[in-house]
VMD Tcl script that builds the backbone (N, CA, C; Angstrom):
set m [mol new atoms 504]
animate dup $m
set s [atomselect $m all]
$s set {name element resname resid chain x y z} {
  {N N UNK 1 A 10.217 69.795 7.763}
  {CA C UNK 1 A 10.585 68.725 8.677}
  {C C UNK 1 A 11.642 67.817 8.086}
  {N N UNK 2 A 11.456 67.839 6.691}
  {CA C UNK 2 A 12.709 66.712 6.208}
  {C C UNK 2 A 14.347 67.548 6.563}
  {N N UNK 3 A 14.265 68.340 6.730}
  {CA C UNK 3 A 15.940 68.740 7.021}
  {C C UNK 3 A 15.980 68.147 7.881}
  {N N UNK 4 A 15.183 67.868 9.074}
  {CA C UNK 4 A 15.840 67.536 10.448}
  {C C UNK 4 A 16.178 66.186 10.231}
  {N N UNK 5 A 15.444 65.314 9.211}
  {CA C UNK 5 A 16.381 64.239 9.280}
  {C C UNK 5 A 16.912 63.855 8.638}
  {N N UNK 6 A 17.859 64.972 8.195}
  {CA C UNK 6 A 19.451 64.758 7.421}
  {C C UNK 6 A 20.893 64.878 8.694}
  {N N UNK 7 A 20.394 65.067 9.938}
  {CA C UNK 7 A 21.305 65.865 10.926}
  {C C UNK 7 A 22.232 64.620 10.888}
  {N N UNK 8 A 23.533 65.189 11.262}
  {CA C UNK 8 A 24.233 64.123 11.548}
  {C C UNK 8 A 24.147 63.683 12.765}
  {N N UNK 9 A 24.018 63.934 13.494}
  {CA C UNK 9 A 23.627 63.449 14.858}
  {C C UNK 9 A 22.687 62.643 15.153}
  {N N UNK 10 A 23.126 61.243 14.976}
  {CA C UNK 10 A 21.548 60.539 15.768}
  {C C UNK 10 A 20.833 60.828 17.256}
  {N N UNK 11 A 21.343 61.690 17.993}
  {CA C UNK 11 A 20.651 61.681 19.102}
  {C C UNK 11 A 19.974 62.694 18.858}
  {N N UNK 12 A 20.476 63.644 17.271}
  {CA C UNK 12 A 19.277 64.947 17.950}
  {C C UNK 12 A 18.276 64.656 17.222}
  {N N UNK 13 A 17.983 63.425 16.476}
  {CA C UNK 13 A 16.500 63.544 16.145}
  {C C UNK 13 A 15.204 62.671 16.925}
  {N N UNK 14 A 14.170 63.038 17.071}
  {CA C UNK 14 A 13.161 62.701 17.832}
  {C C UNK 14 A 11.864 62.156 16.952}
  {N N UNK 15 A 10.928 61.816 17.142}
  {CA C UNK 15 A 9.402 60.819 16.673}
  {C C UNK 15 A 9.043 61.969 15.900}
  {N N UNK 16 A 8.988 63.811 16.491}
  {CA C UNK 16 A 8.443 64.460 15.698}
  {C C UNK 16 A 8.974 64.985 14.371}
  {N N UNK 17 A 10.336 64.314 14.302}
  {CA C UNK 17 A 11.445 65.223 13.038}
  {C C UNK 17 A 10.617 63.838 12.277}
  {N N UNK 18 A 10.639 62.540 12.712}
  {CA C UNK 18 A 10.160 61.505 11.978}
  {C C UNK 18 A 8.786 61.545 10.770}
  {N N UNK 19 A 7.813 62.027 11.327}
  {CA C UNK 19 A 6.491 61.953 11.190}
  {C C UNK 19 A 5.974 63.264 10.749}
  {N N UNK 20 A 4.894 62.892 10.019}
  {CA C UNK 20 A 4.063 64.030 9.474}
  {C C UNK 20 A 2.719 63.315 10.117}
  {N N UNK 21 A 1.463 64.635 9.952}
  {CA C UNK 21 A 0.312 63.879 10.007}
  {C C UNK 21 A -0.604 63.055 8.997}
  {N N UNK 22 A 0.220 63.029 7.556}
  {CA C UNK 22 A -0.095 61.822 6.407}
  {C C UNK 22 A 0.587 60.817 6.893}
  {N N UNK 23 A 1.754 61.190 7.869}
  {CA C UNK 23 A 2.263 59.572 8.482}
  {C C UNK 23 A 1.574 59.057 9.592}
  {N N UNK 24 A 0.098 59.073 9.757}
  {CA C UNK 24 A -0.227 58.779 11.018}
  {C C UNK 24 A -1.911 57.845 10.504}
  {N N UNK 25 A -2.115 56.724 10.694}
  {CA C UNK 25 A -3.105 56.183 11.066}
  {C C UNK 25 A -3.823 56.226 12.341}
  {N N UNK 26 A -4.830 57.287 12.558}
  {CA C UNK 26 A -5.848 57.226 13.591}
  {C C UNK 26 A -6.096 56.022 14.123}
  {N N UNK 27 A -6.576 54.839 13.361}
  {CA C UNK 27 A -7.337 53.797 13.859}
  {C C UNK 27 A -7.428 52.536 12.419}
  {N N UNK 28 A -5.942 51.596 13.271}
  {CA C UNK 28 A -5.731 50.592 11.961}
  {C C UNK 28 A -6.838 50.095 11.654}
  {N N UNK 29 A -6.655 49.363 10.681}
  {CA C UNK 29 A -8.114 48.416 10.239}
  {C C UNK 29 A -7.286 47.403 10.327}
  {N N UNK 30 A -6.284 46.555 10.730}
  {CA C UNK 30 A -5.126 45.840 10.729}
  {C C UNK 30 A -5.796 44.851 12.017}
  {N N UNK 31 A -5.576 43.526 12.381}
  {CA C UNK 31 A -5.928 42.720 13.371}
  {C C UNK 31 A -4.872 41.707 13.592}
  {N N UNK 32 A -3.694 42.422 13.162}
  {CA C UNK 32 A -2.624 41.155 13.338}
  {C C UNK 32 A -1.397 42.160 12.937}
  {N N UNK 33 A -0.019 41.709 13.536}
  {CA C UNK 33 A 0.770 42.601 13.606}
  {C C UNK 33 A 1.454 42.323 11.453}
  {N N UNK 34 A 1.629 41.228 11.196}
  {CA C UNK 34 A 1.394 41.543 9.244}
  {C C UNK 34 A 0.729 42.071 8.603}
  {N N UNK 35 A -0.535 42.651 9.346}
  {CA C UNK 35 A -1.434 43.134 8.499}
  {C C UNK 35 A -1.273 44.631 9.143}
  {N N UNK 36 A -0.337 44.924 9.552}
  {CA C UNK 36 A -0.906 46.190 10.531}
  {C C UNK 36 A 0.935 46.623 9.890}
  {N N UNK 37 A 1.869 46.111 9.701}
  {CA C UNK 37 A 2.986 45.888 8.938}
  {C C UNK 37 A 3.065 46.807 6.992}
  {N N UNK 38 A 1.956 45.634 6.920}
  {CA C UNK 38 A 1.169 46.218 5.219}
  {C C UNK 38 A 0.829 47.608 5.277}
  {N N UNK 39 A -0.648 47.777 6.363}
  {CA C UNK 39 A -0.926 48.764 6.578}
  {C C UNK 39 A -0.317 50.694 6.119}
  {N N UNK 40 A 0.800 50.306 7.711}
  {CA C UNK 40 A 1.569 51.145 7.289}
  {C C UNK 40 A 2.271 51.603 6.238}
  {N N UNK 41 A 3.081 50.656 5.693}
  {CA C UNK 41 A 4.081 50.295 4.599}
  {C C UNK 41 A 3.401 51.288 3.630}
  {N N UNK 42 A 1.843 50.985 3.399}
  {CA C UNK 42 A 1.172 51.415 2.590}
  {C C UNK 42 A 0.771 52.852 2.438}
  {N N UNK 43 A 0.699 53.289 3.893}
  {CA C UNK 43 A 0.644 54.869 4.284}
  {C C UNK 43 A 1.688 55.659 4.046}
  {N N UNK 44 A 3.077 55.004 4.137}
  {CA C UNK 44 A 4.382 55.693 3.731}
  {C C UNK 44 A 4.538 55.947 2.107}
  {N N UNK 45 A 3.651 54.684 1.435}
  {CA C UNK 45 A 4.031 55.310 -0.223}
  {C C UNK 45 A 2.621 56.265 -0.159}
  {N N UNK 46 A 2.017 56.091 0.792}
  {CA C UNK 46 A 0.963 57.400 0.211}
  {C C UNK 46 A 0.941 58.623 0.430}
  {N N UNK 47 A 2.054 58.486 1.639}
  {CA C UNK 47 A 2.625 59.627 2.176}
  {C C UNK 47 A 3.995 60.361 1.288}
  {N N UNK 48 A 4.502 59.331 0.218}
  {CA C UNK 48 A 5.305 59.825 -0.913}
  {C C UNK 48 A 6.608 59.366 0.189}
  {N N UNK 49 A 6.917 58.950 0.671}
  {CA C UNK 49 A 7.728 58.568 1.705}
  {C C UNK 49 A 8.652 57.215 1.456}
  {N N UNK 50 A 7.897 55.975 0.624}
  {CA C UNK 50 A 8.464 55.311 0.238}
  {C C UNK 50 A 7.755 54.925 -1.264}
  {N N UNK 51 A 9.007 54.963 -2.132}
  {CA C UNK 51 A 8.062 54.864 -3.676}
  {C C UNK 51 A 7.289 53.699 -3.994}
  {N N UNK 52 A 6.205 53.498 -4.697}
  {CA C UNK 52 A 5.382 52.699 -5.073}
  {C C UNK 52 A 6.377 51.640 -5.164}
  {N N UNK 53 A 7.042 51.462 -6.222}
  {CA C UNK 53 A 8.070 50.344 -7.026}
  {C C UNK 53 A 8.326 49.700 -5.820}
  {N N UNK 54 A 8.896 50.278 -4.671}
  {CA C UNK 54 A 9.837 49.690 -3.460}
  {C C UNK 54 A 9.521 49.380 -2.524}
  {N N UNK 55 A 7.556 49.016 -2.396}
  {CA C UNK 55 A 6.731 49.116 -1.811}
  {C C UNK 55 A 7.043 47.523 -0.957}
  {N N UNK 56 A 7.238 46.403 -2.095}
  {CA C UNK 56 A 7.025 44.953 -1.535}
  {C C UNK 56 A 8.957 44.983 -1.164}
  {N N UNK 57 A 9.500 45.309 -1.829}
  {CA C UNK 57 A 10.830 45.301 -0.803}
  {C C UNK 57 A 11.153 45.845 0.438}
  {N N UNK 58 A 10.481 47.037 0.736}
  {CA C UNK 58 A 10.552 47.350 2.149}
  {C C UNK 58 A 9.503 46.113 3.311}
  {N N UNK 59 A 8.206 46.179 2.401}
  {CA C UNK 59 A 7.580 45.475 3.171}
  {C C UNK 59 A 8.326 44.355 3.893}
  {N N UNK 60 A 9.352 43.253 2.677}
  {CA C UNK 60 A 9.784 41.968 3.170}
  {C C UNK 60 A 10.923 42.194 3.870}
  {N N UNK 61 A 11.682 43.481 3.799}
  {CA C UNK 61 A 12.525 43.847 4.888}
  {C C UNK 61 A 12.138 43.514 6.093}
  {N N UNK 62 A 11.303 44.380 6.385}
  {CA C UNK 62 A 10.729 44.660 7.684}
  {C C UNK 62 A 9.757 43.427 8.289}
  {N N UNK 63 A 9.059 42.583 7.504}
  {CA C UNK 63 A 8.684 41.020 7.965}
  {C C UNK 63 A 9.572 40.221 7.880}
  {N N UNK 64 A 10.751 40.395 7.356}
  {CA C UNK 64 A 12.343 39.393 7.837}
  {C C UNK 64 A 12.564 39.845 9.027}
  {N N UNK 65 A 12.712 41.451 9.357}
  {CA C UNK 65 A 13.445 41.525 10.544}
  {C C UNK 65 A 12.385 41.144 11.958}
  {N N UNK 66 A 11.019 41.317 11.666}
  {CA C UNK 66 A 10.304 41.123 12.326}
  {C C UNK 66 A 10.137 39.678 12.570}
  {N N UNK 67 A 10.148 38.775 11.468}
  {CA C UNK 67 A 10.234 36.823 11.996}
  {C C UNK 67 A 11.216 36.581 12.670}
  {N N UNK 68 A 12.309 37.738 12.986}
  {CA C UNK 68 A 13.546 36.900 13.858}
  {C C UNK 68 A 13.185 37.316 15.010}
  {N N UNK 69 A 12.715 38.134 15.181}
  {CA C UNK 69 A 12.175 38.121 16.963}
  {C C UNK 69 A 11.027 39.466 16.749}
  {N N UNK 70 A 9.687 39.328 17.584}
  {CA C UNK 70 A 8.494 40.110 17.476}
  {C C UNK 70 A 9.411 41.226 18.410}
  {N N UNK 71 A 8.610 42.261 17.621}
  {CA C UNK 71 A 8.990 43.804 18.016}
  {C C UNK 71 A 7.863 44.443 19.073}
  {N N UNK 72 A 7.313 43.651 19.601}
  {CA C UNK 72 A 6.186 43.785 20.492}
  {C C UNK 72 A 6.606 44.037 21.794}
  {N N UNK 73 A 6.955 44.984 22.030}
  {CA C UNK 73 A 7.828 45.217 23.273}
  {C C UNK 73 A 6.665 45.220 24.730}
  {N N UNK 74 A 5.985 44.686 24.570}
  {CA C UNK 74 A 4.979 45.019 25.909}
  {C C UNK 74 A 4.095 46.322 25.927}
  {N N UNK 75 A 3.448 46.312 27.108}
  {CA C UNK 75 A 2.716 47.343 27.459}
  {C C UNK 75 A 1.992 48.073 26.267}
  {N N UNK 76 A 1.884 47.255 25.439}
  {CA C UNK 76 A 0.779 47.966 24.088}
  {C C UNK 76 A 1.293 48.463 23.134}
  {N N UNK 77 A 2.711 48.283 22.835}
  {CA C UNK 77 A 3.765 48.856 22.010}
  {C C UNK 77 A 4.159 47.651 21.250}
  {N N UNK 78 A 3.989 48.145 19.562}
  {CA C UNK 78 A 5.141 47.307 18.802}
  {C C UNK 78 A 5.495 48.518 17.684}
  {N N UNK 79 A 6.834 47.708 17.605}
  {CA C UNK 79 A 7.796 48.696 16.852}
  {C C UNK 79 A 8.344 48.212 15.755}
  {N N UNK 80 A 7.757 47.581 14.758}
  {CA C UNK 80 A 8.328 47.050 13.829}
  {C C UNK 80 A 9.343 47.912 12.783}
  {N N UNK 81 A 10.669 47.787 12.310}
  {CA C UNK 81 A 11.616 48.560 11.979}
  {C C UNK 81 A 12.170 47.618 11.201}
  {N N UNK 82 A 13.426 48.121 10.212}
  {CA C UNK 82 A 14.310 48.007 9.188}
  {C C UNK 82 A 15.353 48.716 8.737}
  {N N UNK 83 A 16.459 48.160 8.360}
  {CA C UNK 83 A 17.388 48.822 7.642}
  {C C UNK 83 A 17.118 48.678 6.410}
  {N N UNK 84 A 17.459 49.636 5.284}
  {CA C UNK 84 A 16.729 49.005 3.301}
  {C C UNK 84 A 17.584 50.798 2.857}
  {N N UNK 85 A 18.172 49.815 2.332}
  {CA C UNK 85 A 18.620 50.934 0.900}
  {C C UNK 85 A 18.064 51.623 0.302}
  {N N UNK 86 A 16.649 51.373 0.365}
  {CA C UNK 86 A 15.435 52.055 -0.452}
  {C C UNK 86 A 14.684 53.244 -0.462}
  {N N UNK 87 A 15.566 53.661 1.071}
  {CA C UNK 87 A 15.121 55.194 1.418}
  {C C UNK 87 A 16.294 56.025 1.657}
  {N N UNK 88 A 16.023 57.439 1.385}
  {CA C UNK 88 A 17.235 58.022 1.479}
  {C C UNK 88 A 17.570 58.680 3.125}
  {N N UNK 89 A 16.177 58.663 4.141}
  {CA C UNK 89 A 16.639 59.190 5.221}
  {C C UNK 89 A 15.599 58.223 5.870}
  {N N UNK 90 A 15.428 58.145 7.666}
  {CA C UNK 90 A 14.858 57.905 8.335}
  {C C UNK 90 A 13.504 58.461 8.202}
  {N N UNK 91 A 12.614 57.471 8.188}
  {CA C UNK 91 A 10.950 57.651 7.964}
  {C C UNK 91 A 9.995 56.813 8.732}
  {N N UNK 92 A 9.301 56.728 9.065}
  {CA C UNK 92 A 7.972 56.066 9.902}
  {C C UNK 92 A 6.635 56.206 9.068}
  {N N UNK 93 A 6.170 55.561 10.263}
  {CA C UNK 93 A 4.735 55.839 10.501}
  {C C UNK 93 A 3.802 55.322 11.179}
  {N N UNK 94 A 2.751 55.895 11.945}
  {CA C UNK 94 A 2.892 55.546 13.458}
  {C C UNK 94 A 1.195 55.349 13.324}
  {N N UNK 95 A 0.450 54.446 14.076}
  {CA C UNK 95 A -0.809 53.970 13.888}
  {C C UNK 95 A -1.504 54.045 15.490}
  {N N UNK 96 A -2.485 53.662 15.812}
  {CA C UNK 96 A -3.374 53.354 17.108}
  {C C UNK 96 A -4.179 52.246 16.760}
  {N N UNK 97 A -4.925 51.319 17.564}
  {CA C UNK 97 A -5.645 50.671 17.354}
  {C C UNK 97 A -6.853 50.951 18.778}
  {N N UNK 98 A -7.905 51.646 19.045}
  {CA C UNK 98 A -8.492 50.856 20.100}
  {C C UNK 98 A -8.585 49.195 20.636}
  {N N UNK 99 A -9.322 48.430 19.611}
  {CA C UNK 99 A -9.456 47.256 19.872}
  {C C UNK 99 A -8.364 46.434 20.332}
  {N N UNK 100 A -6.852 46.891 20.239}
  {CA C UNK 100 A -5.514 46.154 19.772}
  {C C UNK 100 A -5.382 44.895 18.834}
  {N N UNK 101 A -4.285 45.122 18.739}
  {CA C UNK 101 A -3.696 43.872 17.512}
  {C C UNK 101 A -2.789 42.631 18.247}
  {N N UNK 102 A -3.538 41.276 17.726}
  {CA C UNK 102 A -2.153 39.955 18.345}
  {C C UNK 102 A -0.783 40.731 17.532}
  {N N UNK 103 A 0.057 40.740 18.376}
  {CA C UNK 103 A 1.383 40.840 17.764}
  {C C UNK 103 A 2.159 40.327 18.186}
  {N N UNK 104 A 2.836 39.312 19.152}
  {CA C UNK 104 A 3.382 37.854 19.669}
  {C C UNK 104 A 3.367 38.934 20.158}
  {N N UNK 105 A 3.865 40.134 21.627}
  {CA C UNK 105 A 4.043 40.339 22.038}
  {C C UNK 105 A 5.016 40.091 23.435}
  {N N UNK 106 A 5.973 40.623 24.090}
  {CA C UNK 106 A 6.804 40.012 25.071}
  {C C UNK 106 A 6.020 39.666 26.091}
  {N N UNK 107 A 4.782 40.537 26.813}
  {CA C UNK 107 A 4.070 40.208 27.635}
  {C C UNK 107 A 2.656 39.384 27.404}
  {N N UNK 108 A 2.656 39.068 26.035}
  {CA C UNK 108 A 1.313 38.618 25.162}
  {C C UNK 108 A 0.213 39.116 25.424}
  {N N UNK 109 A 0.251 40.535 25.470}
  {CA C UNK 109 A -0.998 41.523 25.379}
  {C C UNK 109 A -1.057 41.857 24.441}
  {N N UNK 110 A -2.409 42.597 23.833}
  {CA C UNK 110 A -2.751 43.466 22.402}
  {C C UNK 110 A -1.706 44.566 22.198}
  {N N UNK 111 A -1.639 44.732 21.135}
  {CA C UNK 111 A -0.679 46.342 20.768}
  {C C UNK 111 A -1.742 47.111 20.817}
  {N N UNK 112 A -1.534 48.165 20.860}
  {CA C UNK 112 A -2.402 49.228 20.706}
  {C C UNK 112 A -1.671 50.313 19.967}
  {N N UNK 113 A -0.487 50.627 20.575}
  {CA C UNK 113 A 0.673 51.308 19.406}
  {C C UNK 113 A 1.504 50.598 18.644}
  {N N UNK 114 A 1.424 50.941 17.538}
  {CA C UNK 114 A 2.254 50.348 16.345}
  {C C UNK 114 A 3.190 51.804 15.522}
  {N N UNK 115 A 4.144 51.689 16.096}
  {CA C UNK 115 A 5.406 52.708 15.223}
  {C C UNK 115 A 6.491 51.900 14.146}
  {N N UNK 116 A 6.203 51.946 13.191}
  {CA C UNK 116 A 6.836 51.838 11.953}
  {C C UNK 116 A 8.012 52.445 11.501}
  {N N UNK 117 A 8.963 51.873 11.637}
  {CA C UNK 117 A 10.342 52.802 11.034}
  {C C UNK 117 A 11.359 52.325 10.289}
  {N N UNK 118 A 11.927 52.995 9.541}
  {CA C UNK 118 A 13.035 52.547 8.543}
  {C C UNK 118 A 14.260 53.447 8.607}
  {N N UNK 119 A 15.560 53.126 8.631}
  {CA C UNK 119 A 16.565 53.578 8.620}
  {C C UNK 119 A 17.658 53.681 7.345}
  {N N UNK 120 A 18.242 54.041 6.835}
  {CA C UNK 120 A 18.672 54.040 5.463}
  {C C UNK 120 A 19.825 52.647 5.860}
  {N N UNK 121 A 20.202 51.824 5.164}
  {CA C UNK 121 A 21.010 51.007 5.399}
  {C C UNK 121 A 22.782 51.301 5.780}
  {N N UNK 122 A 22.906 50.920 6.707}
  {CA C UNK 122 A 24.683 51.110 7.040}
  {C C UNK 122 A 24.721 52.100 7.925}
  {N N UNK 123 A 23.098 52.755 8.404}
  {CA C UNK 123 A 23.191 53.890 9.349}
  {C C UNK 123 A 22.575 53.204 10.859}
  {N N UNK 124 A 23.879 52.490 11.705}
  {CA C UNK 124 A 23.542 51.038 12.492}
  {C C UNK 124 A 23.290 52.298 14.268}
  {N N UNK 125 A 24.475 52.998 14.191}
  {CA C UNK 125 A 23.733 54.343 15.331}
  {C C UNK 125 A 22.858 54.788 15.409}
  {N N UNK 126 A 22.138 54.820 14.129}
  {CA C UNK 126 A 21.166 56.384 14.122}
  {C C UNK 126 A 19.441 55.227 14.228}
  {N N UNK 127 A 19.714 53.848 13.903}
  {CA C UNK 127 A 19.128 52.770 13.913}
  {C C UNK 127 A 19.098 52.874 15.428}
  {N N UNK 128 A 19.718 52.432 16.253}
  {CA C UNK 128 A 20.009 52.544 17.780}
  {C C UNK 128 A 18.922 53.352 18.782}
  {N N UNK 129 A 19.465 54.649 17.949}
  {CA C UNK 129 A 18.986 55.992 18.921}
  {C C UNK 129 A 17.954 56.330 18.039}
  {N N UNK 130 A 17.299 55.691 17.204}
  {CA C UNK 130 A 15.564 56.299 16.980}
  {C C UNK 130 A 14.817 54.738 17.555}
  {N N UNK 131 A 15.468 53.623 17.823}
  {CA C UNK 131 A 14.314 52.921 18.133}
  {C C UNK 131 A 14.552 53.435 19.818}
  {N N UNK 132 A 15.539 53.363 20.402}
  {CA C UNK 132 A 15.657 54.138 21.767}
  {C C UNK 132 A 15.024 55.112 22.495}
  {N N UNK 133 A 14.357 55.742 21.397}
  {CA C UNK 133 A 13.791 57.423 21.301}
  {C C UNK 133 A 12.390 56.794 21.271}
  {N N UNK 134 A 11.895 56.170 20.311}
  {CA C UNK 134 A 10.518 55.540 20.258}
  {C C UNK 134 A 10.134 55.140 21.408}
  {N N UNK 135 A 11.338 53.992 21.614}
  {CA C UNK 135 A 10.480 53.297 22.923}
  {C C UNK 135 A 10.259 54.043 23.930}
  {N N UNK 136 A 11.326 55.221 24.254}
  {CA C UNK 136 A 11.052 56.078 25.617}
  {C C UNK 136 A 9.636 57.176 25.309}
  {N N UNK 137 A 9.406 57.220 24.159}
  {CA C UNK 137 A 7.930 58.105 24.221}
  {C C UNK 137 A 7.418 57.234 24.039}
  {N N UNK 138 A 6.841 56.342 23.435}
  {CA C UNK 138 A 5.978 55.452 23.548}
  {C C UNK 138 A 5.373 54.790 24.942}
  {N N UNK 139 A 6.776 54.605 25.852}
  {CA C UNK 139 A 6.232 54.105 27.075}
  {C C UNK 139 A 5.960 54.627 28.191}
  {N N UNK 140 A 5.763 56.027 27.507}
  {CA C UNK 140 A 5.133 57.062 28.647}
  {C C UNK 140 A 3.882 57.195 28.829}
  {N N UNK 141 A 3.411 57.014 29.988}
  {CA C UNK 141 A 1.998 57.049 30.434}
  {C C UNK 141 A 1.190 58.327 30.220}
  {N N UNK 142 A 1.741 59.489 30.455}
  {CA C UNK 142 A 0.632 60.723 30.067}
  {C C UNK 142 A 0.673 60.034 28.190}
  {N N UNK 143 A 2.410 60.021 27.664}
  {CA C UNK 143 A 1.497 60.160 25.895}
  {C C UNK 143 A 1.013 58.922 25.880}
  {N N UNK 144 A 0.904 57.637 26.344}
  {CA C UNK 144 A 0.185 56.781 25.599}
  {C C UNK 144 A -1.699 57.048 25.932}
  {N N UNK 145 A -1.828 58.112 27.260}
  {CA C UNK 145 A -2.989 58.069 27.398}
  {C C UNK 145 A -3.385 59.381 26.721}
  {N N UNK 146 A -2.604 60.097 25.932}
  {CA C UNK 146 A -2.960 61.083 25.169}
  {C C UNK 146 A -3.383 61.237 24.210}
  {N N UNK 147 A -2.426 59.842 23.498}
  {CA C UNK 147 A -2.441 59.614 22.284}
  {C C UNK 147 A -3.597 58.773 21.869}
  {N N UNK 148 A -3.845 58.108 22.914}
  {CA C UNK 148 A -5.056 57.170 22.719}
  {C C UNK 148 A -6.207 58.015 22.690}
  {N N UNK 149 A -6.330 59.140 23.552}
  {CA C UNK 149 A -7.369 59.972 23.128}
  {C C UNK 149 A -7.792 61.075 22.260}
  {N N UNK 150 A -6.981 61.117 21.019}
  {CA C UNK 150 A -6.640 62.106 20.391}
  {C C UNK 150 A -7.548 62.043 19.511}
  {N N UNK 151 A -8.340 63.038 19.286}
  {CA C UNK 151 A -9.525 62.559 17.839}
  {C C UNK 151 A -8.725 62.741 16.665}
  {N N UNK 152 A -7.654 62.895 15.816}
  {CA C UNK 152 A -7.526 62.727 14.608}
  {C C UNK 152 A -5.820 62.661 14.684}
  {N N UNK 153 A -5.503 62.872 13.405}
  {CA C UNK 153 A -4.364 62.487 13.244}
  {C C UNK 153 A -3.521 63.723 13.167}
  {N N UNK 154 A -4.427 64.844 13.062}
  {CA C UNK 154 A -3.676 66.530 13.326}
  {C C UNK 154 A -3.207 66.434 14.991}
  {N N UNK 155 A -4.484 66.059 16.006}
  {CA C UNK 155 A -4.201 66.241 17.262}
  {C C UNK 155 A -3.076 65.106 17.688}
  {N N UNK 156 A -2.948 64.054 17.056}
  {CA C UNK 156 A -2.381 63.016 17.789}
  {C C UNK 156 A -0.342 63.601 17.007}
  {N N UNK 157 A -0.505 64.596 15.700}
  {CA C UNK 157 A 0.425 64.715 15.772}
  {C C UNK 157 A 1.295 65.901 16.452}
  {N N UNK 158 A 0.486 66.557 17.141}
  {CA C UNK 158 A 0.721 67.386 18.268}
  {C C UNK 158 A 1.057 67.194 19.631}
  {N N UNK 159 A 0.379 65.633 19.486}
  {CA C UNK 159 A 0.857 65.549 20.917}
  {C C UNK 159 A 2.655 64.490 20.921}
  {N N UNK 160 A 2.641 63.834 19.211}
  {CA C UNK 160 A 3.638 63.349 19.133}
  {C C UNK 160 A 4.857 63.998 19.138}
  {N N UNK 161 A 4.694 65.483 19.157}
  {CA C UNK 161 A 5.646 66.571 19.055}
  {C C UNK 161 A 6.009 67.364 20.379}
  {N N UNK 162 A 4.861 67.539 21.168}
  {CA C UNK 162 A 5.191 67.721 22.355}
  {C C UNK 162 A 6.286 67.178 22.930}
  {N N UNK 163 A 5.341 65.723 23.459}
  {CA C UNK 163 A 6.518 64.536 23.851}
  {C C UNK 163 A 7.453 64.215 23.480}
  {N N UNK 164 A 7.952 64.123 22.062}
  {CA C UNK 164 A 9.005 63.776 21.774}
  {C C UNK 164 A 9.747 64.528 21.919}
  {N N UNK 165 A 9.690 66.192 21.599}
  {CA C UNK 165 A 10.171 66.959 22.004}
  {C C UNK 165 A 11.635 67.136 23.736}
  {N N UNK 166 A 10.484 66.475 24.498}
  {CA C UNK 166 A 10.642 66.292 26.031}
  {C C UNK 166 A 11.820 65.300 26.229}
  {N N UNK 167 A 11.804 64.230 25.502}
  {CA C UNK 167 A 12.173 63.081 25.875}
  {C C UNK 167 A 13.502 62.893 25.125}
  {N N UNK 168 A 14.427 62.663 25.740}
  {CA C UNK 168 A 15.765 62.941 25.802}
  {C C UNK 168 A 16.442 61.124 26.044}
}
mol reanalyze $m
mol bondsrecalc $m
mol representation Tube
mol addrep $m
């Protein structure tokens, strides 16, 4: 999966070139969109994805870009993201919550999806067209009700592959 996101093309990559199923939290333990921020952050160095050392610099990336305006796009979606030198390609990692998480949200509802992403710095297109790509699977009604029912993080990354697949 990592070749696909070396392509030069930002439009041809999708959520599933993004993600593995070590990049996927079933069910945060997170109750607030900083703690659900950490969370992830934390799944990506465990996922070997982002190195230990570079762990609290990505983190404060991504809670800078997040204090200038919440990434809580409505309808149960937040997307917290970054640009950081610290990675060499585009990486995620993508969570559920049943209960949902406060995340200021635009409509001030719970999140329930939380997608995590990082872009290598100075790559401001390919930044563009993967949060573009997120939001259009994310705010699809069969996957968000798919995904919500997915018992693990094998099935939920099957269905993240489907869909993303689809979604253009």
């Amino acid at each position: 999966m990592a070749e696909l996101c070396t392509r030069s093309s930002a439009s041809d990559m999708n959520l599933g070139d993004i993600l593995s199923s070590s990049q996927l939290v079933p069910e945060l333990r997170a109750s607030t969109r900083w703690e659900a921020i950490d969370e992830l952050i934390g799944q990506l160095v465990h996922a070997g994805r982002v190195k230990p050392e570079n762990r609290e610099a990505v983190t404060a990336a991504v809670k800078k870009r997040e204090t200038s305006m919440s990434t809580g796009i409505g309808f149960g979606i937040g997307i917290p993201h970054a640009s950081t030198d610290l990675i060499p390609e585009v990486t995620g990692a993508f969570a559920r919550s049943a209960r949902g998480l406060q995340f200021d949200s635009l409509d001030n509802q719970p999140v329930h999806l939380v997608m995590l992403f990082l872009v290598p710095q100075g790559q401001f297109q390919k930044h563009l067209h993967t949060l573009a790509h997120i939001a259009k699977v994310l705010r699809n009604d069969a996957f968000h009700k798919a995904i919500l029912g997915a018992n693990d993080a094998v099935a939920m990354m099957q269905i993240i592959r489907e869909f993303s697949a689809n979604v253009r």
